[in-house]
C-alpha positions in Angstrom: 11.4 13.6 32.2 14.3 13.2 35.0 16.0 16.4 35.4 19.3 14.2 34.7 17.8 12.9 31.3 16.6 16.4 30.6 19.8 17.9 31.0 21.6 15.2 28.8 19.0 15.7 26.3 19.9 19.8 26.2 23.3 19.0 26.4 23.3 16.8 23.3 21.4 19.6 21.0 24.3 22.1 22.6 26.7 19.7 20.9 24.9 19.5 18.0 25.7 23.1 17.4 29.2 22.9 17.6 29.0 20.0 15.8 27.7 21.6 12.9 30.7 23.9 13.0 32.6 20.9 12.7 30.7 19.7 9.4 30.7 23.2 8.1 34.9 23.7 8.2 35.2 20.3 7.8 33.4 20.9 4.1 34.3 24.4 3.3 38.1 23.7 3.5 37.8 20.3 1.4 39.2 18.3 5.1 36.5 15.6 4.7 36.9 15.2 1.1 40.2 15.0 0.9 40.3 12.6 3.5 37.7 10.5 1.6 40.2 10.0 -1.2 42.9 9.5 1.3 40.3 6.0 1.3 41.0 2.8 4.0 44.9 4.3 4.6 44.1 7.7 5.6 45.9 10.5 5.9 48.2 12.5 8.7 47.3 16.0 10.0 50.7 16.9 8.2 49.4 15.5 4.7 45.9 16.7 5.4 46.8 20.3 5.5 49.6 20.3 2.8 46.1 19.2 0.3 44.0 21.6 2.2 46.2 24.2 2.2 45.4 24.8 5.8 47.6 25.1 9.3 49.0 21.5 10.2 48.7 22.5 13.9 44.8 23.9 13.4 43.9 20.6 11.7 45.4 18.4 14.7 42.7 20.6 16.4 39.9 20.0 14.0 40.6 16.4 13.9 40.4 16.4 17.7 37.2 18.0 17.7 35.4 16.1 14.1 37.2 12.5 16.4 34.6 13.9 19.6 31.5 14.8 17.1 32.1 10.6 15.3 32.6 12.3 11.9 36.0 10.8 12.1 37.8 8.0 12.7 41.6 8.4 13.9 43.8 5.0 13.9 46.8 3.8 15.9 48.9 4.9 13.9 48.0 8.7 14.0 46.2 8.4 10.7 42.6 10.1 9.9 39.9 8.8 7.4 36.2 9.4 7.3 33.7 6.5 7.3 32.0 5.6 3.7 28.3 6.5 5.7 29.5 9.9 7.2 30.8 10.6 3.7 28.0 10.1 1.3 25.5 11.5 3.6 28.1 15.2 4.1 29.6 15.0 0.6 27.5 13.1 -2.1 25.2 15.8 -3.4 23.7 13.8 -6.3 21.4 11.7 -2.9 18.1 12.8 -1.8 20.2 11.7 1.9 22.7 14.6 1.3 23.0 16.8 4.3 25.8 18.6 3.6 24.2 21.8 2.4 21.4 21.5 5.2 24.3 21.8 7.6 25.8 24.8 5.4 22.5 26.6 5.4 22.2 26.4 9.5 25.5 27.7 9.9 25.4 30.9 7.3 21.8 31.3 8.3 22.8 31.4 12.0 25.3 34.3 11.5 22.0 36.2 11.0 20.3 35.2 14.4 21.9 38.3 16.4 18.4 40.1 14.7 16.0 37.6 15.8 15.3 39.0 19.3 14.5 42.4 17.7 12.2 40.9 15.1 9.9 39.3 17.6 9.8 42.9 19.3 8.9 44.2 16.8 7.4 42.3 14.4 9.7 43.9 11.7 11.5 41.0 9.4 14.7 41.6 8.2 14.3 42.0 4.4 18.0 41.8 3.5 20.5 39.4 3.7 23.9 39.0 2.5 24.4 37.3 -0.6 26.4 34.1 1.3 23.0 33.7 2.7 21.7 32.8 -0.6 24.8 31.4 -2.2 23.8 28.7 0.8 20.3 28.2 -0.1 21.3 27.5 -3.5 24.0 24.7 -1.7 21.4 23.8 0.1 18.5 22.8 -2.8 21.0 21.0 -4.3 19.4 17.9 -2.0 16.3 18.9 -3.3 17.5 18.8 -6.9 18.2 14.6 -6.1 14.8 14.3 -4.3 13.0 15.4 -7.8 15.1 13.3 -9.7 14.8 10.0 -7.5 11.8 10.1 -5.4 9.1 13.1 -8.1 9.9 11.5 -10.9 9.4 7.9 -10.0 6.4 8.6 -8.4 4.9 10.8 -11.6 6.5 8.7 -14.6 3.7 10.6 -16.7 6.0 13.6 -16.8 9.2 11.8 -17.8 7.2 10.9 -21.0 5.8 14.4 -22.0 9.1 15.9 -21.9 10.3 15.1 -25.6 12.7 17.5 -27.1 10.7 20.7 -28.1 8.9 20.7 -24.5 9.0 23.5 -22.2 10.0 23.9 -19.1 9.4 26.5 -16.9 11.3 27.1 -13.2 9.3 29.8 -11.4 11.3 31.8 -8.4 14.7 29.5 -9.7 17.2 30.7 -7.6 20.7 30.3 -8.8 19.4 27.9 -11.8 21.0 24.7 -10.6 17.7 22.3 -11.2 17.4 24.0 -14.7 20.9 23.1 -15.4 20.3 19.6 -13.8 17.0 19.0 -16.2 18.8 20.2 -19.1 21.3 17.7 -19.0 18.4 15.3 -18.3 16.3 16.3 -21.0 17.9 16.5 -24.3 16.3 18.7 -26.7 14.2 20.6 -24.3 14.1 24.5 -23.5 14.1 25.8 -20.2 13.2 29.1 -18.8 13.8 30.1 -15.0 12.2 33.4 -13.4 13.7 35.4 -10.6 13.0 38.3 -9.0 16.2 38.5 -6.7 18.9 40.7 -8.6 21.9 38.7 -7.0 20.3 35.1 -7.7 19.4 36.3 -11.7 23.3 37.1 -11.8 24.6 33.9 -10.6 22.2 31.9 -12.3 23.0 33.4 -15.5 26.8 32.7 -14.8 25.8 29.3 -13.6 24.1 28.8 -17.3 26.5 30.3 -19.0 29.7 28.1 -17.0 27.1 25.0 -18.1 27.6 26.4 -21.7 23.7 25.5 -21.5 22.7 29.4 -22.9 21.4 28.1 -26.3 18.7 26.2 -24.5 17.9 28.2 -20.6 16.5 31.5 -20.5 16.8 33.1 -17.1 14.5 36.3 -17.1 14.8 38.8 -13.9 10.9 38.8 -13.4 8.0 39.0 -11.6 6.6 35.6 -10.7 3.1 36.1 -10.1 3.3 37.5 -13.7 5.3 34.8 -15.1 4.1 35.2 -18.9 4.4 32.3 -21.4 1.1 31.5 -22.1 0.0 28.1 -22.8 3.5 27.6 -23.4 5.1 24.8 -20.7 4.8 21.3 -20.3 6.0 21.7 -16.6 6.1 24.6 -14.4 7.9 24.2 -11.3 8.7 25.2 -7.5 11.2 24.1 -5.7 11.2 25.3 -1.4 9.5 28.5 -3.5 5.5 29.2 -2.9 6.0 29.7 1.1 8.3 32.2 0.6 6.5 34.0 -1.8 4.3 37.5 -0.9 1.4 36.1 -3.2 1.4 32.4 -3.5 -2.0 32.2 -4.8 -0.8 34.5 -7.7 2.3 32.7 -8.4 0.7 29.5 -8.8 -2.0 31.2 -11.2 0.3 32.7 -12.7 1.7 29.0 -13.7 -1.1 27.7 -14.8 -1.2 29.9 -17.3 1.9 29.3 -18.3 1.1 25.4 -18.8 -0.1 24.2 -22.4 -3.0 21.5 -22.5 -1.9 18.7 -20.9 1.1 20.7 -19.1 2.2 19.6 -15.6 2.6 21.8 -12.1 5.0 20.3 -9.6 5.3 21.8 -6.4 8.7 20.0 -3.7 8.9 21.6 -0.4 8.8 20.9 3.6 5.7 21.0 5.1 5.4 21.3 8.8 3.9 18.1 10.7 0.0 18.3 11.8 0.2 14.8 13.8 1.7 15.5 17.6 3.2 12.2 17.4 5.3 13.8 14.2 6.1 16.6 16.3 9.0 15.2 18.4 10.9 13.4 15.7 14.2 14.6 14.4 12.9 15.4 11.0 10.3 18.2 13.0 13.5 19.6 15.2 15.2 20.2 11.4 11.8 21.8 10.3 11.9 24.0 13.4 15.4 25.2 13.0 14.4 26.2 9.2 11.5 28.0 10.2 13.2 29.9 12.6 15.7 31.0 9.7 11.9 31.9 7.8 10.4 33.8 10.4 13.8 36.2 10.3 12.6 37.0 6.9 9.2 37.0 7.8 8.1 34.3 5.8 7.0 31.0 7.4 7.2 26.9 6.5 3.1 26.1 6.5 1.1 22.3 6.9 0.4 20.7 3.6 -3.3 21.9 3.9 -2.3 25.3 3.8 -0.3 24.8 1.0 -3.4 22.6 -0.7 -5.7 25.7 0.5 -3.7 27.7 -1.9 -3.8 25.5 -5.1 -7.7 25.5 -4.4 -7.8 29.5 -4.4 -5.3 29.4 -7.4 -8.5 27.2 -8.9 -6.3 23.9 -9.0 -9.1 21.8 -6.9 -7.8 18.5 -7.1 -3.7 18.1 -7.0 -2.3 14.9 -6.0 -0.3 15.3 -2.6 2.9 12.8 -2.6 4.9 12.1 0.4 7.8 11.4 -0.4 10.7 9.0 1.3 13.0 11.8 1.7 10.2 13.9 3.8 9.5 16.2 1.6 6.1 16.0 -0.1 5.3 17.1 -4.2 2.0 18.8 -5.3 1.3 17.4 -8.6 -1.2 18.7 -11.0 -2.2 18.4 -14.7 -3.6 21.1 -16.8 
């Protein structure tokens, strides 16, 4: 490459950063979504920050900067709107194309990145983060929440069948609880149970459960997941951007199986890192690289689908179904 083209290249992902910035204030302080329902007419600065309740003169500012990034468009007449595309992909969380978390995720997860020289000294991970860290996860998976609604379950209809009211459903490492939430409004009649090892995230998800006013029908236990009990008890057991981050995968995903009655389904969503070179240099792979520099802070790590495969086999699952999915994300699927 030109040294001119390089240098525009790096200067383009320098932008990005502050670009992300852009989409992260823009969405923390309600700017982009109040200026969605501002619709075709817009909105001033002035009226902008009266329904933001932010500085008028700091929003000419961030409208200035959103105008340079294209995540705005300002008219003639001094008025802002957003356009319907940069909307739904920021703000519509309910759409396997939602990006808004992703972009939440980089920026909390970046606060963090002051440590990374130390940890590749020293090989030490940094085991603790703050809880915003994993109140953005949680934001985050909410794009993966869509993905198993739109793009799993289409592509296993078998599963939307065997969940009649009275199945099980089991959520192993859950998080803050939001897909349990999301499949018991799906599933009528169903009862869910979501194990979690992490203090903070059994605390929100129970509050999250409880705000649902869902507690009659999900359980959140503050577990161990490679011992996840339930015997022979679930119709699905699930992980959701889980089993890499896990000490024991193998275990976990034993552990499971056990849980599953005859006939019981285990579905595993996550990322997997590209094996194909040509997949390497594609902006989905530079998105995959910025995560798993966010993993290997924690020392954890994204893996290739035939690691993740290698541990199903180990687990004694020998012969899952591997679904790629539109979205990029691929499902392990597989049937007690």
């Amino acid at each position: 490459m030109r040294l001119d083209d390089r240098f525009d290249d790096l200067v383009a992902s320098l932008g990005g950063f502050y670009r992300a910035w852009y989409v992260v204030t823009g969405i923390e302080l309600g700017l982009l979504a109040r200026l969605r329902e501002g619709g075709p007419v817009g909105l001033t600065a002035d009226e902008l920050a009266k329904r933001t309740g932010t500085e008028a003169a700091l929003v000419v500012r961030w409208a200035w900067g959103a105008t340079a990034h294209d995540l705005i468009e300002p008219a003639d007449d001094g008025r802002l709107r957003v356009p319907d595309d940069v909307a739904t992909v920021l703000l519509d969380a309910d759409r396997p194309e939602y990006l808004g978390g992703q972009f939440l995720h980089a920026a909390m997860g970046s606060l963090d990145f002051a440590d990374l020289p130390e940890v590749f000294r020293t090989g030490v991970p940094r085991t603790s983060r703050p809880d915003r860290y994993r109140e953005a996860i949680e934001r985050l998976t909410v794009q993966d929440i869509a993905v198993f609604f739109q793009e799993v379950l289409p592509a296993v209809p078998q599963v939307i069948a065997d969940l009649e009211p009275g199945a099980r459903i089991l959520d192993v490492h859950c998080g803050g609880g939001r897909w349990l939430i999301a499949m018991a409004r799906r599933f009528p009649g169903t009862s869910l149970t979501g194990v979690e090892f992490e203090p903070d995230s059994v605390a929100r998800a129970r509050a999250a459960v409880d705000a649902a006013v869902l507690g009659d029908r999900i359980t959140i236990e503050h577990g161990d997941v490679t011992r996840v009990g339930h015997a022979r008890e679930a119709r699905l057991a699930y992980f959701q951007y889980a089993l890499h981050q896990l000490p024991d995968p193998v275990a976990a995903i034993r552990s499971a199986v056990d849980a599953l009655a005859p006939g019981g389904w285990l579905v595993a969503l996550d990322w997997y890192l590209p094996t194909d070179p040509d997949e390497l240099r594609t902006r989905h792979a530079e998105l995959l690289a910025g995560i798993q520099l966010d993993e290997l802070l924690m020392g954890s790590r994204l893996v290739t689908r035939s690691e993740a495969l290698g541990w199903f086999a180990q687990a004694g699952v020998t012969t899952p179904d591997l679904i790629d999915l539109p979205s990029g994300a691929t499902a392990i699927v597989a049937r007690r």
